[in-house]
C-alpha positions as CSV (number, residue, x, y, z in Angstrom):
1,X,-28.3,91.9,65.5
2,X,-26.1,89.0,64.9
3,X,-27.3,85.8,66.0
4,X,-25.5,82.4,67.1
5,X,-27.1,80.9,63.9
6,X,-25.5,83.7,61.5
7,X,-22.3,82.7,62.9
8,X,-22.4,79.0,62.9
9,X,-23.8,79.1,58.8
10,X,-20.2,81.5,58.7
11,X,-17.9,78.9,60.2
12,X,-19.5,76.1,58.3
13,X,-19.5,77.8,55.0
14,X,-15.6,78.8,55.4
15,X,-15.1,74.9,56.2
16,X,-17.0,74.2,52.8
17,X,-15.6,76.8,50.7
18,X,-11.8,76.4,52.0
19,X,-11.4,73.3,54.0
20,X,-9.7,74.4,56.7
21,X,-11.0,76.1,60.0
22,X,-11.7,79.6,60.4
23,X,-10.2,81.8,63.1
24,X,-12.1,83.8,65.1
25,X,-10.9,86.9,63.2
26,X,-11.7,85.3,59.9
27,X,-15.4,84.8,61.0
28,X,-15.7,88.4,62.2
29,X,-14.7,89.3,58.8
30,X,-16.7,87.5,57.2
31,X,-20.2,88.9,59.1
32,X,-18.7,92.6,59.4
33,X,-18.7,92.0,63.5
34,X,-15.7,92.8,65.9
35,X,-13.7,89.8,66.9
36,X,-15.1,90.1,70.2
37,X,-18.5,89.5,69.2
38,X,-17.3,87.0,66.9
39,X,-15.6,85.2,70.1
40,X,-19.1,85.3,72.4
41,X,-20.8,84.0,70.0
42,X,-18.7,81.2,69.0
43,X,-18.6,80.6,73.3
44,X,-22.0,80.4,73.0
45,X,-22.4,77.6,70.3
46,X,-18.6,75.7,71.5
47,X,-21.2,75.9,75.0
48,X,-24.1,74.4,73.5
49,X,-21.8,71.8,72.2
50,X,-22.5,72.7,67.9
51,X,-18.4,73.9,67.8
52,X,-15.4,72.7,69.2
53,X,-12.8,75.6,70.1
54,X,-9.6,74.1,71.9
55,X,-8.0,77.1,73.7
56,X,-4.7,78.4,72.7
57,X,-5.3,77.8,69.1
58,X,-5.5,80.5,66.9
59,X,-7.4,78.6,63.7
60,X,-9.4,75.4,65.0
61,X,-12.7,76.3,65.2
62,X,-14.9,72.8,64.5
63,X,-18.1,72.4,63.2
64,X,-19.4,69.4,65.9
65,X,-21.4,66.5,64.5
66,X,-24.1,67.2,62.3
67,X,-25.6,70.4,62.4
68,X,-27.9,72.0,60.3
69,X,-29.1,76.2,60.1
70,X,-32.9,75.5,59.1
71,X,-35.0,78.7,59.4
72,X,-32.8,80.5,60.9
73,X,-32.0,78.1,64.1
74,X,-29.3,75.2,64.8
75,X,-30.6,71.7,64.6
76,X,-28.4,68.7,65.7
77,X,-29.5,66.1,62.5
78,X,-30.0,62.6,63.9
79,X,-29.2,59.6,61.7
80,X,-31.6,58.7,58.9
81,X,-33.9,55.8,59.6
């Protein structure tokens, strides 16, 4: 079962690996999903504020602040004191 986790690591690792955003078809690809299950999951983290998705854009799918997949959940990283 895919998680919002798998799909965040996905978005972040196309930003790393190409430097542009992904589209929501280029993320299904990536984890073998539809596009629609690629699309509720990315509403899920745009929701809980870890990606930024402006509607009516087709590639533009932000990774939001700092964010970090550590055993296997999302974890906003503070600043370093």
């Amino acid at each position: 079962m895919m998680t919002d986790e798998q799909v965040y690591g996905a978005v972040v690792e196309w930003w790393r690996k190409r430097g542009i955003p992904p589209s929501v078809r280029d993320v299904a690809s990536m984890l073998g999903v539809s596009t629609s299950t690629a699309h509720r999951h990315l509403r899920s983290l745009a929701d809980a504020g870890a990606v930024h998705m402006p509607k009516g854009t087709h590639r533009c799918i932000e990774p939001v602040g700092r964010f970090a997949v550590i055993g296997g959940r999302i974890h906003e990283l503070g600043p370093v004191s």
